[in-house]
Every structure is written in C-alpha cells, then in structure tokens.
N, C-alpha and C positions, 0 to 999 in steps of 0.2 A: 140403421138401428143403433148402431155401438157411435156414432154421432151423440144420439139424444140421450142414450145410456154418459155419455162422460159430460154431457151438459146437465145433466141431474148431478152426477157426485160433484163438477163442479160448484152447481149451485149450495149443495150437502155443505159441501167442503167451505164454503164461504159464509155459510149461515150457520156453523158449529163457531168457525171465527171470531164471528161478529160477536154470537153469545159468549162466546170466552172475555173479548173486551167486554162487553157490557158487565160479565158477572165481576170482572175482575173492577170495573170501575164502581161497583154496586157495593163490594167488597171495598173499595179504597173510603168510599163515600159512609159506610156504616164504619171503618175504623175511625175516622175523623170526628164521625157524630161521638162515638162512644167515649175517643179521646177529650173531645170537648165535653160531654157530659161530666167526665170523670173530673176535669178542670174546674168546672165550675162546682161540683158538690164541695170537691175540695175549696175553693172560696166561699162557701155558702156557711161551712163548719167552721173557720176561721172569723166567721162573722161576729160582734158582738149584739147584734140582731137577731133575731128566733125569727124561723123562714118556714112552715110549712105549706104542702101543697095536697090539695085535698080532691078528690075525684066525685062523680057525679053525687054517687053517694054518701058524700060526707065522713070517706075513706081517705084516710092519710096515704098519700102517694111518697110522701116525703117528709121530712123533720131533722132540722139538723139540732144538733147541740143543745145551741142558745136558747132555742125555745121549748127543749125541755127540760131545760134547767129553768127558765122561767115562768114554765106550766107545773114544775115541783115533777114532773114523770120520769119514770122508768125510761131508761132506751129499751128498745123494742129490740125482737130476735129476728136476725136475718130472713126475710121473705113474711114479715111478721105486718097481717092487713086488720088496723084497729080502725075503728070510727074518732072522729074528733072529740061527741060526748063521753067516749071512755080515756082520752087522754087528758080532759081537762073537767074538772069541775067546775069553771065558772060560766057560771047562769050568762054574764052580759058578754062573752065573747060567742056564746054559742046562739045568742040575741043578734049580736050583730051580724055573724055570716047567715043566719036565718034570714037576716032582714036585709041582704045585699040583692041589689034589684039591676046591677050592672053597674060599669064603669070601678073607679078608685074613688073607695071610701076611707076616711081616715074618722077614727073617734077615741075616744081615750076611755078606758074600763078599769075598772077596780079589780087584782088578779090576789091572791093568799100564797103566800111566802112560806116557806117549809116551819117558820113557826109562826104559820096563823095570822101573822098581821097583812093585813091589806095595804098594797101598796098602790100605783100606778102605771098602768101599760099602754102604751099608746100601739091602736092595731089599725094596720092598712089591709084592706081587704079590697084584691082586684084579679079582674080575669085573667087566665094563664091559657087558653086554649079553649079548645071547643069543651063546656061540662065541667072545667076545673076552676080552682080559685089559687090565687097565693094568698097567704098570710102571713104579713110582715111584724114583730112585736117589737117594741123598743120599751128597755125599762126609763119610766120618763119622773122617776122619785130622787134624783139628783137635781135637775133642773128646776123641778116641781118645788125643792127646798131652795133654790137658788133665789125663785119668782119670790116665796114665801117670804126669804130675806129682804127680798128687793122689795115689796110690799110693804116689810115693819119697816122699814129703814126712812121708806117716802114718808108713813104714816107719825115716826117719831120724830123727824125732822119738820114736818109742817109743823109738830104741836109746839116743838121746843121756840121753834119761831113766831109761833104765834104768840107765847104768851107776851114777850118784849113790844111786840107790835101793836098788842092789843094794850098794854102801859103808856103806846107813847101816843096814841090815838086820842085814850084817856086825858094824858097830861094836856096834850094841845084844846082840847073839848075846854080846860078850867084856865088854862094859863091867862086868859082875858078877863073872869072877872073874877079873880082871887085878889087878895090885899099884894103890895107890892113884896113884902118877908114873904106869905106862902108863896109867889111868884119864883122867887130865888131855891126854894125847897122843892119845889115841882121842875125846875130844871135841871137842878141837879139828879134827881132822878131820870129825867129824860136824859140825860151824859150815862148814868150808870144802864141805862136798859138800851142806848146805841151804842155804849162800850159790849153789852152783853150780845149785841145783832152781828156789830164786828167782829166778836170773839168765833162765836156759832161759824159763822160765815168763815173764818179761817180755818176750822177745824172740819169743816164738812171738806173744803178744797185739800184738807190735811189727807181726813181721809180717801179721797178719792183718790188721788197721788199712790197715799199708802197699796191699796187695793187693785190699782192699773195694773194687770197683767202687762201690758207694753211698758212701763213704767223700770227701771234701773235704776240702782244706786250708782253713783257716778263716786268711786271709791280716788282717795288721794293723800298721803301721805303726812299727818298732821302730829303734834304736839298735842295726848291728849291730856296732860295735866295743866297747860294753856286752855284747854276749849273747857274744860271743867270750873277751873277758876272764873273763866269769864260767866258764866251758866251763873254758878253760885254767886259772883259780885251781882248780877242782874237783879238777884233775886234778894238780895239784903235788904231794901227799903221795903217789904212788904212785910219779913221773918221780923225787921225792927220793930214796925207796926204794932204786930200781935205778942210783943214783948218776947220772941224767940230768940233761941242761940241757932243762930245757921252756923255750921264750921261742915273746914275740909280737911283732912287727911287725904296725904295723894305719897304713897309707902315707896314708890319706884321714881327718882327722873333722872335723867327725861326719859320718858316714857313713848316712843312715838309706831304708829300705828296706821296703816293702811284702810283707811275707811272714809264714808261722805260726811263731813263736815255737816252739812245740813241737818241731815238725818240723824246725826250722833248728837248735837246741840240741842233738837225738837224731843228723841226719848229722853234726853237727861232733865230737860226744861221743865216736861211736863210732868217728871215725876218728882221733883222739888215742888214745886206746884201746887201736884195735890198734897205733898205731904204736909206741907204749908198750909194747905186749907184746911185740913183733917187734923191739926195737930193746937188744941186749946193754947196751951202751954208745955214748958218745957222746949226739947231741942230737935233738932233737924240737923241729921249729920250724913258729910258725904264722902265716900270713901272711892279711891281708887287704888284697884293693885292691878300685879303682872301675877297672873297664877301659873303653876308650870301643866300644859297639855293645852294652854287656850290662851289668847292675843292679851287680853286685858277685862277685868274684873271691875264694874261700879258697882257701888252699894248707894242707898238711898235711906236710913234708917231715921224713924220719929218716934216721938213718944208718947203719941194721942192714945186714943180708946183703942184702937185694934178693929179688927173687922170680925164680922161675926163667922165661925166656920159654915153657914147653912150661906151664906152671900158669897164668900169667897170665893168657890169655883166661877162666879160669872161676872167680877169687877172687868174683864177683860173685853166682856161685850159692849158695841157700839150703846152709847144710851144707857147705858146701866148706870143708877145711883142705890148706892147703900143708903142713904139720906137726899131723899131730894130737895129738900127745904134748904138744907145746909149747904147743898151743893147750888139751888140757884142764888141762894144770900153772901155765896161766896164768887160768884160767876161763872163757876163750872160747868160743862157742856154736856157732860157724860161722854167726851168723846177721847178725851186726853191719853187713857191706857189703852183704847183701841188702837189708837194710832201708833203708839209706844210699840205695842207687842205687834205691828204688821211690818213696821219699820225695822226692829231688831230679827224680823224673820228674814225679810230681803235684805240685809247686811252679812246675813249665812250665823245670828248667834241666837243665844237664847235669852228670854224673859221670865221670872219666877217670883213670887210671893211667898212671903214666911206673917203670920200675924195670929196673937190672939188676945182676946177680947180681953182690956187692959192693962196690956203689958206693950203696944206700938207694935208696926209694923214695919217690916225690911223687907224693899224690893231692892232686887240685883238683876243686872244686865251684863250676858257674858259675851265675848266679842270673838271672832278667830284670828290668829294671825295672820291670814292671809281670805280672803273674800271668795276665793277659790275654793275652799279649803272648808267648809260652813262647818259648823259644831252639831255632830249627832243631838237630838232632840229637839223639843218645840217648848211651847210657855208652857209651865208647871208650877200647877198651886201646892200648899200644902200648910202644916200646922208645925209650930215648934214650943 
C-alpha cells in the first residue's frame, strides 16, 4: 500500500512541477507579448500616420496620436470605448469602412481641418484579426500640391512651346509662295521664334537643374567683380540697342567669394535681362558690395514702370508675366526669376524685390560668406 501511496505523491509531485514550468513559461510568453505590445504602440504614436484599430462593432480598440489630430478629436480617457461615428464626422471615411468587403483597401477622402477647410486623406483599410480592421490615414495635401504643381507646370510649358511652334509651322506653310522680300521677312521671323524654342528650351533644363533635389552647387573660389563685369559687358549690345545706360559700380576689390560660378553668372544674367526688357528707357545699373554680416551684396536697379504691388508677390513663380505680350515681344520665358530665386536659395543667400509703379525697380541678391554658413531667410517682396 505505502508503495502506491508515494507513487501517487510522486506523480503529485511531478505534475505540481510541470505546472509551475508551464505557468512560469505562460508567465514569460505574456511578458514578451505585453513587452512587444507596449513597443510597438510606442511606434505607432511616433508615426506621422493615424493608425486606428476598430473592433466588431465599429469600437475603437486603438488610436494613436496622428490620427486624431487628423480626425480634429479629443484623446480619449484611459479605458475610454467610443464608436468610430462619434470620433469622426466624416461621412466618406465612415463610407469606406462600411463598404470594406475584405482584404486592403486604399482610397483617398476628403477629411475638415480644425478650421473647416477640407483637405485630403488617403485611408488604408485592412484586416487585423478575426472581426477587426486597421485603419491607416496619411495626410496626402503636400503631395496633392506637389502633383498640382507638376500639373500647371506640364500645362504651361506645352503652351509656351506651342505658340513658337505653331509660328514656325505657319511661316514654312507661306515661305514658297510669298514674293522673294516677304520671303526674307518670314525668315527672319522664323530665326526669332527658333531663337525663342532655344531660349524656352534652356530655361526649362534651367530650371529643372534649379529644382533637383539631387542637384548641388558646386561652390569655388572666384573674383566676383570679374564675373559681374563680364555679365554686364554681355549684356551692353542689347542695353545699346534700346538706347540704355548699363553701368557698374563694384564699391569693394577685389572682392573674392566662395560660390558656383555658374550659378552666380545665370542669377545675375537673368536679372539684367529682365531689367533690360522691362526698362523703355532710361538706365540699368549694377552694383556690387561687401555688407558687413553677409559674403557680398548685388544690386540690379532700372528705371522702367515698376511693378504693380497686387503682381508683385508672384514675379517669382515659374511662368509668371506681369505683361505677357511685352514679355514674348521681348523673348521672355517667364522662367528667368524662378530660376534666379531657386539658384540663390541652393547657394545658402537670399533674393528680394523693391518696386513701385513708376519710380523702377531694385532687385538684390545677398550671398554668404561661406555656403556652409547660408543666410537666415528666403525671397522677400516688398514696396519702397
């Protein structure tokens, strides 16, 4: 009998054991879960994504952050079970997880910004488990302006190109049965509207240069009251033309200056340029200093009409003309100061406008001493 009696507490004895490992590993296996839980909510709230996760009943099981700051809500109180319709007001998100039928769905919805304007959210809606959903939101109103841009940009670009194309289409249709004089007249027009296809054409690769995130100024040690005089002598047979004074002032030399050659030649180019185009009569003057706080100071000042203050803030945009007629009868691109003001951002300086209507305008371009070192601010308009 006392045999069978200690092969029972043996057995006891070994099956109290067992369950101690087991609880003890059940016990390892829930810290780990919970440690991992705890990990990943912490990356979920770090997200710039809105992450909820919703239960059978269209019961927020989860919400971090992102997405209620992008739903406009309250955070919620600890142990705190809201429905999804009371967390958000909009009709096409509470559309689309109505109308998730399985798998990952991605659609994009129109969501109301803490002041009311509607923006864009791109929502992923996919299964988490038996009865739940995740919901992923991305604010997609950055990109949405990006496409926007990239949209005007194709559209302003075909047109500008079309119209020289569609001149010289034109002129080749007549150039065979014209007299031999309008012969001569009609070519020359075709010279001036495939100098105008050339021009386009350099200024689009201008700016796309300008614009290339991968894209560097390749900075280098130059004489800039050399690169200024040579700008300004380029540019004398045209200022001669329209019976102008071009002159330089250059207050410091040598003046010399760590920067891209390139890049420093194309904004000063193009803003003699336009000031050249812009300017009846009267002078075009260009100045350079050493100002103390910042590498070196160009000026660009004419004496035309001035710019109107209501055009002003947007001479900077790709395609912008104040005057388009004037602009293509002079062979302007609309692209000259966009390039200007992208080029003197990636050099680390700033671009700015002074004009009013009358009295000419003064643009200056301020430079750093070192390309390291960029100048606090960006292009700034204004009135004087």
């Amino acid at each position: 009998m006392s045999w069978i009696l200690g092969a029972l507490s043996a057995i006891c004895g070994g099956y109290a054991i067992r369950q101690r490992i087991v609880s003890s590993r059940a016990q390892k296996q829930l810290g780990l879960l919970t440690m991992r839980r705890e990990s990943m909510r912490r990356v979920l709230e770090h997200l710039d994504e809105g992450a909820l996760l919703l239960g059978s009943s269209g019961e927020v099981l989860y919400s971090n952050a992102a997405a209620l700051h992008l739903l406009g809500a309250e955070p919620r109180r600890e142990g705190e079970l809201i429905t999804l319709d009371r967390l958000t007001g909009s009709a096409a998100i509470l559309e689309a997880v109505a109308a998730h039928r399985g798998g990952t769905e991605r659609r994009v919805v129109m969501a109301e910004a803490e002041d009311q304007e509607s923006f864009a959210l791109e929502l992923t809606v996919a299964p988490a488990g038996p009865e739940r959903l995740l919901l992923v939101l991305r604010d997609v109103r950055e990109s949405a302006a990006v496409e926007r841009k990239r949209r005007d940009f194709v559209a302003n670009a075909s047109h500008e190109l079309k119209t020289p194309i569609a001149a010289l289409f034109g002129i080749l249709d007549l150039i065979d049965i014209v007299s031999e004089e309008k012969r001569q007249e009609l070519m020359e027009r075709a010279r001036r509207n495939a100098f105008s296809l050339a021009e386009m054409t350099e200024d689009l690769l201008g700016i796309a240069r300008a614009e290339d995130p991968d894209w560097r100024p390749l900075p280098v040690t130059i004489s800039l009251a050399e690169a200024v005089e040579e700008v300004v002598a380029s540019a004398e047979q045209i200022a001669e033309g329209k019976g102008l004074v071009l002159s330089v002032e250059i207050a410091d030399r040598p003046l010399e200056l760590e920067v891209d050659p390139t890049s420093f030649k194309t904004v000063l180019r193009n803003l003699v340029q336009n000031a050249i185009n812009y300017t009846p009569e009267g002078s075009v003057q260009v100045r350079l200093t050493h100002d103390i706080g910042i590498g070196a100071r160009v000026e660009v000042e004419d004496t035309g009409p001035g710019i109107d203050p209501e055009v002003l803030p947007h001479i900077f945009e790709r395609f912008f003309r104040g005057d388009p007629a004037h602009s293509r009868a002079t062979g302007g691109t609309g692209l000259g100061l966009s390039i200007a003001r992208n080029l003197v951002n990636r050099m680390g300086g700033r671009i700015a406008v002074e004009s009013r209507c009358g009295e000419g305008t003064l643009f200056w371009v301020e430079l750093p001493e070192k390309p390291s070192n960029p100048l606090p601010g960006s292009v700034a308009v204004g009135g004087r």
